[in-house]
VMD Tcl script that builds the backbone (N, CA, C; Angstrom):
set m [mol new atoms 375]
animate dup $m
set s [atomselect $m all]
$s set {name element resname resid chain x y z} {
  {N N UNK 1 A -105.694 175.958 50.189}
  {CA C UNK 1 A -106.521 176.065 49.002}
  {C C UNK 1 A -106.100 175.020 47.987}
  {N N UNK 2 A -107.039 174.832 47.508}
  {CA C UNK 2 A -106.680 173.422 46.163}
  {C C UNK 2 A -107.598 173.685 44.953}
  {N N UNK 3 A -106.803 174.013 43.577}
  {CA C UNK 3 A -107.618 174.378 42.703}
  {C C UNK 3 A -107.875 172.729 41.865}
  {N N UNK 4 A -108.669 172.848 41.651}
  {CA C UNK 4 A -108.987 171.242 40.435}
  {C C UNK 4 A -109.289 171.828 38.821}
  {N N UNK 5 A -108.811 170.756 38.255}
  {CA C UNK 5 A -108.852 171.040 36.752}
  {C C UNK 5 A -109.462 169.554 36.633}
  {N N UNK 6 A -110.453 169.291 35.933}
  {CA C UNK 6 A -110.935 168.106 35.120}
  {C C UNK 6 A -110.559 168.003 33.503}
  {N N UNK 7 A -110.316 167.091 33.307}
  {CA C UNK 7 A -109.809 166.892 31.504}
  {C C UNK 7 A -110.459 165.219 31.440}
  {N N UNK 8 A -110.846 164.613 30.200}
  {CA C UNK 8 A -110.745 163.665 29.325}
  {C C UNK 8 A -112.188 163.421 29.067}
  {N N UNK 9 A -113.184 164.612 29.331}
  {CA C UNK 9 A -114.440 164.359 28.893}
  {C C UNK 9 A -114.868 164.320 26.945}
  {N N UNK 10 A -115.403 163.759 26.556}
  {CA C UNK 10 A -115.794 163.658 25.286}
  {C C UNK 10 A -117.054 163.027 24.997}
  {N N UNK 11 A -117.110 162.594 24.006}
  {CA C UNK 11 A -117.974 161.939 22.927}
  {C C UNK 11 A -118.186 160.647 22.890}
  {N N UNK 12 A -118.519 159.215 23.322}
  {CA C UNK 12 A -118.219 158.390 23.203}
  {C C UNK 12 A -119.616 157.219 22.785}
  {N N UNK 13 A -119.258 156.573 22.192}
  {CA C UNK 13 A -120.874 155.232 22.266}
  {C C UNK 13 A -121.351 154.509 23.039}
  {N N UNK 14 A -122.265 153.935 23.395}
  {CA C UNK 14 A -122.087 153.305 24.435}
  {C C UNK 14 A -121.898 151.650 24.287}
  {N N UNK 15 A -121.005 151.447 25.162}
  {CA C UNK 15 A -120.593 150.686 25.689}
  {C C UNK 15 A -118.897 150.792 25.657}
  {N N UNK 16 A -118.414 151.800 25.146}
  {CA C UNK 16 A -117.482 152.603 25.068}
  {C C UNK 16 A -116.387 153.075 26.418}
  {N N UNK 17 A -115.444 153.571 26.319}
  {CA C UNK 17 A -114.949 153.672 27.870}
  {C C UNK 17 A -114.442 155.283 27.571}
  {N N UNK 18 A -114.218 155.927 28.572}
  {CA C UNK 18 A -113.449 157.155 29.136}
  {C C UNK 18 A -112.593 157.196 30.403}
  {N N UNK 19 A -111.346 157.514 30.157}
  {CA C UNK 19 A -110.521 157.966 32.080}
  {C C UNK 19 A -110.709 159.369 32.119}
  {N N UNK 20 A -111.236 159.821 32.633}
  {CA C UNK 20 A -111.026 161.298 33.177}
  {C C UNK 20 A -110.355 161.674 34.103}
  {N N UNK 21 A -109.424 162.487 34.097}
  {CA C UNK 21 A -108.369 163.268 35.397}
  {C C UNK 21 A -108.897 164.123 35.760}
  {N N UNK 22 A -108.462 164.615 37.107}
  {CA C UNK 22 A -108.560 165.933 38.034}
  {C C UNK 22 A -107.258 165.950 38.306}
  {N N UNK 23 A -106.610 167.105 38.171}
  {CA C UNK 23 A -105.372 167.251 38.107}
  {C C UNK 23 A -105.514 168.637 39.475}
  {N N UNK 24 A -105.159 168.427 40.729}
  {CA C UNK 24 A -104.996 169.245 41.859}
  {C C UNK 24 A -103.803 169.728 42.470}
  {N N UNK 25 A -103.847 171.135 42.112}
  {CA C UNK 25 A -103.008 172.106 43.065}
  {C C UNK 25 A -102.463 172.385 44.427}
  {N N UNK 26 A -101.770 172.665 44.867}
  {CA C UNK 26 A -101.969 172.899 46.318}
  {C C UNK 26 A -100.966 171.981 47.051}
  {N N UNK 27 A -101.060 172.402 48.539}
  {CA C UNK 27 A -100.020 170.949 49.441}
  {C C UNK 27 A -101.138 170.066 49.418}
  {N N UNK 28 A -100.283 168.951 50.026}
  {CA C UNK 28 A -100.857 167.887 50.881}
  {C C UNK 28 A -102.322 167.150 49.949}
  {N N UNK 29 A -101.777 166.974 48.719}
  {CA C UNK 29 A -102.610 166.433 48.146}
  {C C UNK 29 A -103.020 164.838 48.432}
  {N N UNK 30 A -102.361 164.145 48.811}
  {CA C UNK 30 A -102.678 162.940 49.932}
  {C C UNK 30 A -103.308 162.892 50.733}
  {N N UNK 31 A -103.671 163.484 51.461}
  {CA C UNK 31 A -104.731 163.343 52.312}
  {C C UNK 31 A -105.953 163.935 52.137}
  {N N UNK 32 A -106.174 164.554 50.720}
  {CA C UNK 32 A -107.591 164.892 50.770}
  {C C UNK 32 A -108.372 162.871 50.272}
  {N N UNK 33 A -109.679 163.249 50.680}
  {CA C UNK 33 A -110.623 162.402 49.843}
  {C C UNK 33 A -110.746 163.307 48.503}
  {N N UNK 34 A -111.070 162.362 47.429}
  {CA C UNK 34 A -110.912 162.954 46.374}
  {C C UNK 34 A -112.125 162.207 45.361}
  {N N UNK 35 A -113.156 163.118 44.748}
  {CA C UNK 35 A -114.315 162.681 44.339}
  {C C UNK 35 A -115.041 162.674 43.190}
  {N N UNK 36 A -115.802 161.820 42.304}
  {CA C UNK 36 A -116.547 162.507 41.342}
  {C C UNK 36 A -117.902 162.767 41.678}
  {N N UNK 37 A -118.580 163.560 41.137}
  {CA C UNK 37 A -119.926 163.725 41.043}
  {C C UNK 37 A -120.338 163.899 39.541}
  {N N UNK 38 A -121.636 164.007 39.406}
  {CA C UNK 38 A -122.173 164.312 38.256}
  {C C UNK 38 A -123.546 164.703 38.004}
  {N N UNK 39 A -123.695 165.840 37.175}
  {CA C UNK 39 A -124.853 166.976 36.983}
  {C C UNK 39 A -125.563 166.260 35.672}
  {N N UNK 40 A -126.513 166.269 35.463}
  {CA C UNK 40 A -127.326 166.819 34.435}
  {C C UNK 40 A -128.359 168.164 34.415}
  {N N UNK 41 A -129.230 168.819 33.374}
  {CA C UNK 41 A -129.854 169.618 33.523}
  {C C UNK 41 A -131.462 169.404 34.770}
  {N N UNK 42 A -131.398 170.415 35.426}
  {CA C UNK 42 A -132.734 170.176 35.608}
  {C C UNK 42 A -132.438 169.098 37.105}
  {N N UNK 43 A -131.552 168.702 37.311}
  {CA C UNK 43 A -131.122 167.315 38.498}
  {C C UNK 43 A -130.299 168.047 39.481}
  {N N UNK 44 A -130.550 167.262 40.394}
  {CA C UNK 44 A -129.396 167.789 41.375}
  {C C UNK 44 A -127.927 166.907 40.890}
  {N N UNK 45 A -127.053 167.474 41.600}
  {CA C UNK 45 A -125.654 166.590 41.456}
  {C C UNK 45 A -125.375 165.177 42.340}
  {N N UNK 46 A -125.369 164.586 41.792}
  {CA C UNK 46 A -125.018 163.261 41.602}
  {C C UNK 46 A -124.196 162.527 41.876}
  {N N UNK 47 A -123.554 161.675 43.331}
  {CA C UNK 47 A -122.511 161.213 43.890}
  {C C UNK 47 A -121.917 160.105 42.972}
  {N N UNK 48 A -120.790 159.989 42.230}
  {CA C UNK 48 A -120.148 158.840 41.316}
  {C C UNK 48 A -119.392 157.612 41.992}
  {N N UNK 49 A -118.430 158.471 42.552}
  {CA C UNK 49 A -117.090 157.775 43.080}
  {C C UNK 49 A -116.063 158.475 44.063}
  {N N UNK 50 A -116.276 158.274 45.022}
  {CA C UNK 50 A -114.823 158.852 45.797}
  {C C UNK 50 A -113.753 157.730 46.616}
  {N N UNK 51 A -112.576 158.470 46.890}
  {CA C UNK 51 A -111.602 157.419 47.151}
  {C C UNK 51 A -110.976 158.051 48.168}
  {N N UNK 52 A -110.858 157.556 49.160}
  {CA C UNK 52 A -109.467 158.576 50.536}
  {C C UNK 52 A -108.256 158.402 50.350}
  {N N UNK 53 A -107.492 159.026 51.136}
  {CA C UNK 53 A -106.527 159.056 51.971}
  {C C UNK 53 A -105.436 157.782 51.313}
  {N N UNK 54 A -106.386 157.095 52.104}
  {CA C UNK 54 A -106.242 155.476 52.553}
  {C C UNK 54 A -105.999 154.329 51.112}
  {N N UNK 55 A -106.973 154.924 49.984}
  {CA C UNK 55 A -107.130 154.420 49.055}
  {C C UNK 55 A -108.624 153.575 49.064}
  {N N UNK 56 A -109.426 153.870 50.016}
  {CA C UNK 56 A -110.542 152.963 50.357}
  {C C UNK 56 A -111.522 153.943 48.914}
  {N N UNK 57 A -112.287 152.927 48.470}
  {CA C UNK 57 A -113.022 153.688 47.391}
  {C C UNK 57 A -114.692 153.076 47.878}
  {N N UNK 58 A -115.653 154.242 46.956}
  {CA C UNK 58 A -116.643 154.220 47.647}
  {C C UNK 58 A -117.662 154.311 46.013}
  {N N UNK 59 A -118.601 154.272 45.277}
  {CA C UNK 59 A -119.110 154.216 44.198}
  {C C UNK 59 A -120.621 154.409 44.491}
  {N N UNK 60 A -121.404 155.011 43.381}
  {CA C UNK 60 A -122.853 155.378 43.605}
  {C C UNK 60 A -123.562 154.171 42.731}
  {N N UNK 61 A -124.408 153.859 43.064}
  {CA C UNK 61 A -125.075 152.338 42.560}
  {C C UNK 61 A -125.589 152.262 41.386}
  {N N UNK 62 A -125.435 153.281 40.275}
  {CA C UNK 62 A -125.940 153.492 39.224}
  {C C UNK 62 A -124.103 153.291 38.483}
  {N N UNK 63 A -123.319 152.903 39.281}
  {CA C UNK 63 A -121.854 153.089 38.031}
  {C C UNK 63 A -120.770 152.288 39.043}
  {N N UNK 64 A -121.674 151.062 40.029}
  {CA C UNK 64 A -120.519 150.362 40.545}
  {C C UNK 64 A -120.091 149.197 39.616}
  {N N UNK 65 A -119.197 148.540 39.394}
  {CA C UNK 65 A -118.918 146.910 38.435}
  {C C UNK 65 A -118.588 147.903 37.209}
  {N N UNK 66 A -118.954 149.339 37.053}
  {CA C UNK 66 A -118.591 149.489 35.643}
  {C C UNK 66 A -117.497 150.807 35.536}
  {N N UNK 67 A -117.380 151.681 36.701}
  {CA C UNK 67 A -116.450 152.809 36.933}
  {C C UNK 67 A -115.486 152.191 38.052}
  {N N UNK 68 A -113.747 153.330 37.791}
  {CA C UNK 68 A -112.788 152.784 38.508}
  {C C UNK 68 A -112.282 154.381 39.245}
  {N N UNK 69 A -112.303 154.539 40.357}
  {CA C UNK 69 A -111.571 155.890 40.616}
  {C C UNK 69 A -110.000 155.222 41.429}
  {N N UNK 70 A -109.356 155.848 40.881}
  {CA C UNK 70 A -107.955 155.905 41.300}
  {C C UNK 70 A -107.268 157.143 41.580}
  {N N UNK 71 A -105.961 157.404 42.463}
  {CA C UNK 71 A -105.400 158.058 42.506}
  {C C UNK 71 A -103.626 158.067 42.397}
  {N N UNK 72 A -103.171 159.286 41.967}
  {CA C UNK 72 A -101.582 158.882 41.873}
  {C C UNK 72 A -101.332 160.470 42.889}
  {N N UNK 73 A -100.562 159.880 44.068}
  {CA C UNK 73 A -100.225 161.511 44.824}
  {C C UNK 73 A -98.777 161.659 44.640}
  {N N UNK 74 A -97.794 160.968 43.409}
  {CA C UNK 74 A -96.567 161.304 43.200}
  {C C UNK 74 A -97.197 162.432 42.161}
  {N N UNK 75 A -98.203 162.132 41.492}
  {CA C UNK 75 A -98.240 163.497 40.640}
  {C C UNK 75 A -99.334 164.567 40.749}
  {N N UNK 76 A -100.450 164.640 41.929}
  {CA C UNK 76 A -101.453 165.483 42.458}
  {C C UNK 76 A -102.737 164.853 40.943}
  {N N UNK 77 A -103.019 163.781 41.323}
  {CA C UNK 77 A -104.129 163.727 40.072}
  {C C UNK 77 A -104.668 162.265 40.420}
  {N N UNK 78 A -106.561 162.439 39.916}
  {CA C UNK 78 A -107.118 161.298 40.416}
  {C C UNK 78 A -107.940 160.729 39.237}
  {N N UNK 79 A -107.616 159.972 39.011}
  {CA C UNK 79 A -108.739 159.183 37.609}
  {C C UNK 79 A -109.769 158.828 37.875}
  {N N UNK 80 A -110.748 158.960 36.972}
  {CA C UNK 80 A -112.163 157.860 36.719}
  {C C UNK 80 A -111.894 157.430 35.762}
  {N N UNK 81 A -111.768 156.099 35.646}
  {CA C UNK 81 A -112.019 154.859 34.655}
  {C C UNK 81 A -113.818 154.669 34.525}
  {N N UNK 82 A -113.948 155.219 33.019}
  {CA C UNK 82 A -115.518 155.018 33.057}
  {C C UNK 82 A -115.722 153.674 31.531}
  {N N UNK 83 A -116.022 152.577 32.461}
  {CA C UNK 83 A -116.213 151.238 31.160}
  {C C UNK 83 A -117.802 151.525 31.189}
  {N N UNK 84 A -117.740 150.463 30.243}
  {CA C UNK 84 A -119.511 150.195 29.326}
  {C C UNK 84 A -120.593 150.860 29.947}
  {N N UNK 85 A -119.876 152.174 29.082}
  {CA C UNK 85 A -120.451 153.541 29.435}
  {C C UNK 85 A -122.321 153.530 28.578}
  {N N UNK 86 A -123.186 154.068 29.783}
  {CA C UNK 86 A -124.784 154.425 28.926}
  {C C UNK 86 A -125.016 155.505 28.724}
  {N N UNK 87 A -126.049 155.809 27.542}
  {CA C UNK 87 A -126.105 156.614 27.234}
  {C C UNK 87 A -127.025 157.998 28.949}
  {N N UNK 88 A -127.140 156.968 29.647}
  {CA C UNK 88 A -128.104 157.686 30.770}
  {C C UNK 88 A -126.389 158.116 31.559}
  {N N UNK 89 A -125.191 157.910 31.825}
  {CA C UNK 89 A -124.279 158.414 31.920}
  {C C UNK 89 A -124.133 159.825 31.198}
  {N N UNK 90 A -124.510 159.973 30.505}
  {CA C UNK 90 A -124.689 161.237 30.163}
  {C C UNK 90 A -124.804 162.487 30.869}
  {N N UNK 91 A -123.507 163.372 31.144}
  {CA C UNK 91 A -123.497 164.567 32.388}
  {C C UNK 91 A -122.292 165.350 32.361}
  {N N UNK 92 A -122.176 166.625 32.845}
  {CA C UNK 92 A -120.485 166.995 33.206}
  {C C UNK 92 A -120.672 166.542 34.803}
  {N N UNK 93 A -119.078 165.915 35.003}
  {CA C UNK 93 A -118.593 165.408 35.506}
  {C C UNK 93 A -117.563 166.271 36.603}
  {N N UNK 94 A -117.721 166.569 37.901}
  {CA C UNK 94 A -117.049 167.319 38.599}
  {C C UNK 94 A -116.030 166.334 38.922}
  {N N UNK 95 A -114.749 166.807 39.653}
  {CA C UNK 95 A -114.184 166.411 40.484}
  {C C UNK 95 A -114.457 167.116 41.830}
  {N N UNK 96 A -113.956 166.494 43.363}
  {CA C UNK 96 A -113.907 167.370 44.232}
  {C C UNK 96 A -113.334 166.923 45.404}
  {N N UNK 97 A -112.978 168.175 46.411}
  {CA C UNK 97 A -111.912 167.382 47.182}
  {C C UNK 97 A -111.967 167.644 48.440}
  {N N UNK 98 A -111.839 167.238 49.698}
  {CA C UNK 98 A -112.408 167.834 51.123}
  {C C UNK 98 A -110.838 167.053 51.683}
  {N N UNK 99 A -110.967 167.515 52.873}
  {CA C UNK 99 A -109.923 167.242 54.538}
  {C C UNK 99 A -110.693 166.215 55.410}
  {N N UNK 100 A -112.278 166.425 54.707}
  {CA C UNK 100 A -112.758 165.730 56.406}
  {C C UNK 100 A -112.476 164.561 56.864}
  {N N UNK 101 A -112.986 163.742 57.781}
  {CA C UNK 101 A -112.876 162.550 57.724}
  {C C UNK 101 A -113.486 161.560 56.735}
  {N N UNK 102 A -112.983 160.788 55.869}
  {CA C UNK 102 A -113.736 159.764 55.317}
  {C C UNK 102 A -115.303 159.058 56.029}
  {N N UNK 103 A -114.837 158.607 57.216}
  {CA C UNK 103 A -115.999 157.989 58.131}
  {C C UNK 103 A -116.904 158.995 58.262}
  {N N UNK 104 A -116.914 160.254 57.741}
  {CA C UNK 104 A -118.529 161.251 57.392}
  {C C UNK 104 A -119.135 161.166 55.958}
  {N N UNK 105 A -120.408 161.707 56.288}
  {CA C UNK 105 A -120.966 161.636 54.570}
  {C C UNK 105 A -120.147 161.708 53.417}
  {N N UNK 106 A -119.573 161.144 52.995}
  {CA C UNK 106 A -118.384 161.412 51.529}
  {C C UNK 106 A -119.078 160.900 50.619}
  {N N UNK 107 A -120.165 160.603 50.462}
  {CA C UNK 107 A -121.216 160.623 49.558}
  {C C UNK 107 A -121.694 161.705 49.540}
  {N N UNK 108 A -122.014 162.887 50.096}
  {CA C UNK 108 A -122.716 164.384 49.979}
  {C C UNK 108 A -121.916 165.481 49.173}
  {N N UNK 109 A -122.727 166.132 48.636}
  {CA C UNK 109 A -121.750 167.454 48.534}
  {C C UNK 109 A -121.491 168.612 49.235}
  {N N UNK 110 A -122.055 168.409 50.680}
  {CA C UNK 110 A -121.462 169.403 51.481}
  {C C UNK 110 A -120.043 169.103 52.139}
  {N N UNK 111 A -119.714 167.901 51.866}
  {CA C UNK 111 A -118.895 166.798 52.403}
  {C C UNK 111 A -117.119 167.812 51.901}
  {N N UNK 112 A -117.699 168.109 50.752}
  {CA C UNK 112 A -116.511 168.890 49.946}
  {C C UNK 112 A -116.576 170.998 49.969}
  {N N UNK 113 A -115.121 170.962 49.690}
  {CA C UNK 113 A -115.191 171.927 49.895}
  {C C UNK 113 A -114.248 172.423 48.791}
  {N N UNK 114 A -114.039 171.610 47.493}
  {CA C UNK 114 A -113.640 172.606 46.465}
  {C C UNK 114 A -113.884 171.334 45.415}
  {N N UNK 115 A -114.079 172.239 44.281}
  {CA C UNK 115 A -114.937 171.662 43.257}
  {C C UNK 115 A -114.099 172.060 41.888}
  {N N UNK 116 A -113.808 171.506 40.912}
  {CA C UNK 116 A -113.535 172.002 39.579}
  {C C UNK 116 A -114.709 172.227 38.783}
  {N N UNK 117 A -114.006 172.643 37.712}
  {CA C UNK 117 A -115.104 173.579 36.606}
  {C C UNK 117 A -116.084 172.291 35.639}
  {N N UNK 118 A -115.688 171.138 35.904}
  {CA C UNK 118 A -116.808 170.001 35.036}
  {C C UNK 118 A -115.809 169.957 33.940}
  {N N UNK 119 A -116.221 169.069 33.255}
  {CA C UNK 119 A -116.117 168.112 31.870}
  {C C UNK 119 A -117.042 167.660 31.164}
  {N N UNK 120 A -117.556 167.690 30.253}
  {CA C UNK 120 A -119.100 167.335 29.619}
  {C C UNK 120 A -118.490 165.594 29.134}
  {N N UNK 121 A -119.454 164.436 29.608}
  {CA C UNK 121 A -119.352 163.364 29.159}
  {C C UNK 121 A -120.598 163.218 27.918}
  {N N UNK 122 A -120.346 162.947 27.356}
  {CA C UNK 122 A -121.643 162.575 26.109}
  {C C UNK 122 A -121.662 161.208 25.394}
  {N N UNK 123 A -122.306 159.953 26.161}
  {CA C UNK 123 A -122.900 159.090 25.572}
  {C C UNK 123 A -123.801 158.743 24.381}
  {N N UNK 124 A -123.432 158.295 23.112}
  {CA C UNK 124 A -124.732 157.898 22.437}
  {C C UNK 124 A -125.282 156.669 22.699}
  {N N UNK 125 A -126.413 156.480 21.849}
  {CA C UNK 125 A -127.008 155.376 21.884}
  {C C UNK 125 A -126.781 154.600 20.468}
}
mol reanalyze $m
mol bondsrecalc $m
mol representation Tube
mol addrep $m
């Protein structure tokens, strides 16, 4: 089992930046893939950024050249670096984390199998 906590969502302008953490529980936090997504109302959820194992990273085409996902597994926690942030960025922001293989959909969200509670990002214009 692996619980996730998300933190560093806020308020920001755009063109503005945010890092957000997922800070994860549990063993063997290295070998999960480790992911963002992102909701708005009314939308389905929204593939951001995920990164494996390996360190291979993967980005959704609406936030590549401008988001960074990283990970540190000396301390169980994975960043999004979010630069020249829009106001259409606008969403809470999951983290999430699976076993499977990378080389499967890790763009999906069936792909995962534990999710934290969100972070509200809020872009102005």
């Amino acid at each position: 089992q692996v619980q996730l906590v998300e933190s560093g969502g806020g308020l920001v302008q755009a063109g503005g930046s945010l890092r957000l953490s997922c800070a994860a529980s549990g063993r063997e936090f290295s070998t999960y893939v480790m992911a963002w997504f992102r909701q708005t109302p009314g939308k389905e959820r929204e593939f951001v950024a995920a990164i494996s194992a390996s360190d291979d990273t993967d980005y959704g085409n609406s936030v590549v050249g401008r988001f960074i996902i990283s990970r540190d597994n000396s301390k169980n926690i994975a960043h999004l670096q979010m630069n020249n942030l829009k106001p259409d960025d606008t969403a809470v922001y999951y983290c999430s984390a699976s076993q499977r293989s990378w080389y499967r959909d890790h763009a999906g969200r069936a792909f995962y199998d534990y999710w934290g509670q969100g972070t509200q990002v809020f872009v102005s214009s």
